[in-house]
N, C-alpha and C positions, 0 to 999 in steps of 0.2 A: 490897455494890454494887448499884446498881439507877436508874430510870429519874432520881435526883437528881443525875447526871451530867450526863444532858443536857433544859435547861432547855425543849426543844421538843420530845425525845423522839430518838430512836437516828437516827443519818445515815446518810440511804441518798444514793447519788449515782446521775445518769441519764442518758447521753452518747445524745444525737443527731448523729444523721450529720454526717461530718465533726470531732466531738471529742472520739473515743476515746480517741486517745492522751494526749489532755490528762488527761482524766480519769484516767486510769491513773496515771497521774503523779503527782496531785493524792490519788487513794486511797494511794498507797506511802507519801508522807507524811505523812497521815492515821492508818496503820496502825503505824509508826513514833512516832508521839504514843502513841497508845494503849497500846503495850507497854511505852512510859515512867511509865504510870500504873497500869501493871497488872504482874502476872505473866507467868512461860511456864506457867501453872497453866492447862488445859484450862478446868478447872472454872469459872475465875473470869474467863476469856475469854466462857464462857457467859453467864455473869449480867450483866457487865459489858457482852453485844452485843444483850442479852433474846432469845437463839436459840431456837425452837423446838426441839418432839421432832427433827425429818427434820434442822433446821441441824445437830443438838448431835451425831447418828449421823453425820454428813459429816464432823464435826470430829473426831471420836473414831479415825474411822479414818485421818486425816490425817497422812502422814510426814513432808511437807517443810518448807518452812520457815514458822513460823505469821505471820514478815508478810506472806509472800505469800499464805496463805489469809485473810487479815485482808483484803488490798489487792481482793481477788475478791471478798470476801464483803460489801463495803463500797457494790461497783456493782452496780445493779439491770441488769436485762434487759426488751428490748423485742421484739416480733416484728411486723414489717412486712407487709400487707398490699397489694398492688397491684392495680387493676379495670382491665378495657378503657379505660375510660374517663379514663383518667391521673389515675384519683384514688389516693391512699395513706393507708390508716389504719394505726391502731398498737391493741397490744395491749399490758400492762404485765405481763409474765412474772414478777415480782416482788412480794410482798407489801410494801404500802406505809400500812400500818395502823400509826396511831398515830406515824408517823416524820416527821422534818425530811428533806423532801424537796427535793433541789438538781438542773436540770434544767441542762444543759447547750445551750448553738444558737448556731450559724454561719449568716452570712448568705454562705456560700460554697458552691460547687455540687460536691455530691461525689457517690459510687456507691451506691448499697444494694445486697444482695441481700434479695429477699421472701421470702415462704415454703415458696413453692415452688420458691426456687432461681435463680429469673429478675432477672437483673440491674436495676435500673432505675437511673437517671438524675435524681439531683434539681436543678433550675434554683434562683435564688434565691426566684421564688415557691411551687414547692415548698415548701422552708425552710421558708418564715414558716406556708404551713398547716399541715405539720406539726408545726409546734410549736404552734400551737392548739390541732390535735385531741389533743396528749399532756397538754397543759392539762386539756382536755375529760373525756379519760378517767381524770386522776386526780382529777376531781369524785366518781366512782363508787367511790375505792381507801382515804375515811375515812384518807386523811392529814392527821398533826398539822399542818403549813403543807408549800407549795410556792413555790419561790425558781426563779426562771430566771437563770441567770449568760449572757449575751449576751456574747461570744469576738467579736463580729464585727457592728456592728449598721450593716449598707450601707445603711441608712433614712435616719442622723444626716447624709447631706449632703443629702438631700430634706427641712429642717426648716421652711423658712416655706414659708406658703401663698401665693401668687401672689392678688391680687385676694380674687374670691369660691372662687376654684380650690379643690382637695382639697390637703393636706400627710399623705404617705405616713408619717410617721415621728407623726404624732398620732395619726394611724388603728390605729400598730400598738400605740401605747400604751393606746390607748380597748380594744383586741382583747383586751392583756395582762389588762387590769382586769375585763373582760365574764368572762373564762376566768375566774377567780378567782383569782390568781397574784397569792400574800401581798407578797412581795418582787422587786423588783429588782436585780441585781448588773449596771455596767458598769462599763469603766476610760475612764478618757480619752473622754468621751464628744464629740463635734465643737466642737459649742457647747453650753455649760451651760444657755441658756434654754432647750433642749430639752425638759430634761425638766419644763416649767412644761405639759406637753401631759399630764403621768402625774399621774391623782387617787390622791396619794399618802391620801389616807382611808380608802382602801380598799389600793392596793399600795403601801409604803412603797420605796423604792429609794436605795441605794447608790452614787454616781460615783467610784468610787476612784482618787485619784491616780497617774499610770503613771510620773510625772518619776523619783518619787524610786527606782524600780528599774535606771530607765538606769543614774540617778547613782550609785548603789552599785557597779553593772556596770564602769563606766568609774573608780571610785574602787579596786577589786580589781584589774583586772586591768590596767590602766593608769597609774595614776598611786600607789597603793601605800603612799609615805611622804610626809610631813612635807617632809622636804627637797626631793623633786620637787615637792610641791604649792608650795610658797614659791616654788622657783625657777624653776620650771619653767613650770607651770600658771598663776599670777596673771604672769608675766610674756610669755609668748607664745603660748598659747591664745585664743582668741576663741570667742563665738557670736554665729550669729546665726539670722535669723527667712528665711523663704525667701519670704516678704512681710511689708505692713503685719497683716495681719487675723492672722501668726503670730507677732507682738511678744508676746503675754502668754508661749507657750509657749515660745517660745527664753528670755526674760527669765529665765526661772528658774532655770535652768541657769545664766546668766550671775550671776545675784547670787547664789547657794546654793554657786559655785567663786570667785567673786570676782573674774569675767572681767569686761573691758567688754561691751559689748552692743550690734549694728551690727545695723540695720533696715533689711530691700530694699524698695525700694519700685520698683514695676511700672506706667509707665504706658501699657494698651491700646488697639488702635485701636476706638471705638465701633461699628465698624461689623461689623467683621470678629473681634472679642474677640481679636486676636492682638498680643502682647508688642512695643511699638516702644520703650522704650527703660526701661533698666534703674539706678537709681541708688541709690547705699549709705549711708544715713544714719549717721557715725560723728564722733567727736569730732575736731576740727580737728590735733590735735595725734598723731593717733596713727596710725602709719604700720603696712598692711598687709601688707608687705614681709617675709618671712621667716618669718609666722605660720603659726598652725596653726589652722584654723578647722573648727568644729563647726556646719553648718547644721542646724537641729533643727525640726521639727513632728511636728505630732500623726502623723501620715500620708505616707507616699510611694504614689503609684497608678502612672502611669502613666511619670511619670519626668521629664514632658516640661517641666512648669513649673520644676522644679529643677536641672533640665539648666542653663539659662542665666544663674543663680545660678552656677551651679558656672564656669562658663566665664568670668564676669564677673569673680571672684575668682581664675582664674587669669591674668587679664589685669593685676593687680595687683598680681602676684609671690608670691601668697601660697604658700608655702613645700608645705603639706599639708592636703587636702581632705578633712572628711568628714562624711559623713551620719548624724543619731542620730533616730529615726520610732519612734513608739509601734504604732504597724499598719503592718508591710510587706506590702501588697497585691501588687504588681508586676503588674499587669495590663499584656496586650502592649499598645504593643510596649517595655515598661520594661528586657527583658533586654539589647535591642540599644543602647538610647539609654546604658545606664548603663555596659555593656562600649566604647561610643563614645568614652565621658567617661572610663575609663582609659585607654584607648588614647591619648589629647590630654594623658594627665598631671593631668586634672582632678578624679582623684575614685583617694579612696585604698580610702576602707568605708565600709560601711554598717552600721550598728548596729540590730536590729530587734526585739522579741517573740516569742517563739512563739504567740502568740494568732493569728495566721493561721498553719495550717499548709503547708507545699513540700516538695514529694517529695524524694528523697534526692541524684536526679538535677539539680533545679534546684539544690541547694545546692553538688554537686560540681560543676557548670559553674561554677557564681561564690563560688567561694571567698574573695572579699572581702566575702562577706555574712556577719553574725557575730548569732546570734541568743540573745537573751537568754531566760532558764528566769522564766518567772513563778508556776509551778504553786506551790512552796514559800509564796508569798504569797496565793496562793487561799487554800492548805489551812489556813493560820493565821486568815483571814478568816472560813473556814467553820465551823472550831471557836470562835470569839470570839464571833462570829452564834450561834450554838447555844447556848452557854453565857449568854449576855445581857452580853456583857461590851464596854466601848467599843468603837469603831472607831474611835475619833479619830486615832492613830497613825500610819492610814491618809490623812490628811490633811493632815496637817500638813505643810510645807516640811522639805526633809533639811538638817540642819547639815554638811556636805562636813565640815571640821575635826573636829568633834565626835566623826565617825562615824569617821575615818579612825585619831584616835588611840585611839578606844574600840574597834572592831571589824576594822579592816583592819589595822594595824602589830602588834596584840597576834599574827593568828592567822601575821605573816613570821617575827615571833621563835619560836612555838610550831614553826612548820614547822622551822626553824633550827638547834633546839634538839633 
């Protein structure tokens, strides 16, 4: 065994503030593959991770369990630096020579501690410098490439320019390419022209599909078999789009389950941009009376826009409300507006990602919020990237049927059985 495993050299992972836990998550998996392909043979744990003298002593003396020294030994380490002057650099505590380097960043504002202990405070500008300067400093670490995986990129709704004006989300593309940063990883990116801002000649990138993880999400643990899907599902389910501009992403859903598909359309006052009146583009013939409807976008933020969607649809009769978002943001005041909209009968759940992370507390306050694990689909994405092998998979539309009789009904009868 040796470096013809991996087509770009050994995976090291690198979590910036804010997406520890993800990472963690993403190595357990990772490490899990690997002893699929290998031994509990020390020896060949070695060779198979090209560990140094000091790694191969750390392992040697090792008693617990080797995925979980695999899953540690998988993520690099950083040490933060703080100045009077609210600047923050980094240091790369980890040897990153010769390896496929996968860098982790959130465009969400979380805590450090430095080096000396001192707490700091990162803003969303923060963020984005530090993730340049970690760019910066793995120019100096003779790694084989470096990939940023983007959890969170709050840039993608700043994407045109105004006039002659600046576009924040081209600037950060031009930054990513300046740094040297081989590849791109996003999911669901806002809008796809976006990334016509990234000279992919230099940083190739990634926009991987977030649909087909709902759909999988909602095909396990809600809809199951065959005969719910027939009878159930194509007959009183619905989506729809929470406006015009979110017809491609609700559509999807709707043709990939075989639901109809009802488009809101909003129209505001010019002056004031505030919502005067609300109407449901659906087919003449089909009565919303007793359904079950799925409003789906890319995003839920603030709460406010979907709020009235939701209330328009109860006005309608419609049976059961609920929300399926690839980024659950919830910025306030999203907790109050959405516990508003149970309380009125409006809104049943909310379906979301872990790619934004919520303390344990916001989640036990709203226990109708139901978050989807995506980390399993990184970590298959990061070994596929390493190894040179497609990502097509990644793209393509989900057959709901296909899936349901091949992977969901095969694992009720195993359970079953």
């Amino acid at each position: 065994m040796s470096y013809k495993h991996y087509t770009r050299g050994p995976i090291q992972l690198f979590a910036l503030p804010g997406t520890e836990d993800y990472v963690k998550n993403i190595a357990q998996w990772l490490a899990k593959n690997f002893l699929k392909e290998i031994s509990d043979k020390k020896s060949e744990i070695i060779e198979y991770l090209y560990m140094n003298k000091d790694e191969e002593e750390i392992l040697e003396k090792y008693t617990g369990k080797l995925e979980d020294f695999l899953a540690d030994f998988l993520i690099g380490n950083f040490t933060y630096y703080s100045h009077k002057n609210g600047a923050i650099e980094i240091s790369i505590n980890t040897s990153a020579r010769c390896k496929d380097i996968y860098v982790f960043h959130t465009f969400s504002e979380t805590d450090i501690i430095d080096n000396n202990g001192n707490p700091c405070h990162l803003n969303l500008a923060d963020q984005e410098v530090l993730l340049y300067n970690t760019l910066d400093a793995f120019l100096e670490s003779k790694a084989n490439q470096v990939a940023v995986f983007e959890m969170n990129l709050g840039q993608a709704r700043s994407d045109r320019p105004k006039g002659r004006g600046a576009c924040n989300l081209r600037t950060f593309f031009r930054n990513l390419t300046a740094n040297r940063a081989d590849h791109f990883f996003i999911y669901q990116i806002h809008s796809s022209k976006s990334l016509i801002g990234l000279d992919n000649t230099r940083t190739t990138y990634d926009n991987l599909r977030g649909q087909s993880i709902l759909k999988k999400y909602i095909l396990h643990k809600y809809i199951k078999t065959m005969e719910y899907f027939k009878n159930v599902v194509q007959k009183e389910w619905l989506f729809s789009s929470v406006d015009a501009g979110g017809k491609e992403f609700a559509a999807r859903f709707a043709k990939s389950l075989g639901t109809p598909l009802l488009v809101v359309d909003k129209r505001r006052n010019p002056e004031t941009n505030l919502i005067e009146e609300i109407s449901i583009l659906q087919p003449e013939t089909l009565s919303l009376n007793d359904k079950i409807i799925y409003i789906a976008d890319d995003m839920i933020d603030s709460g406010k826009s979907i709020a009235s969607v939701c209330r328009k649809y109860k006005e309608f009769g419609v049976k059961e409300i609920n929300i399926i978002a690839f980024y659950g943001i919830f910025s306030p005041p999203a907790e109050e507006i959405l516990n508003q909209l149970r309380k009125e009968g409006a809104l049943n759940k909310i379906i979301v990602t872990d790619l934004i992370s919520h303390n344990k507390d916001f989640l036990k306050r709203n226990p109708y919020i139901e978050i989807v694990d995506t980390t399993y689909t990184t970590s298959r994405i990061i070994m596929r990237t390493n190894m040179g092998s497609s990502l097509e998979k990644y793209f393509l539309p989900l057959n709901a049927e296909e899936y349901l009789k091949n992977k969901v009904e095969p694992l009720i009868v195993e359970k079953s059985g």
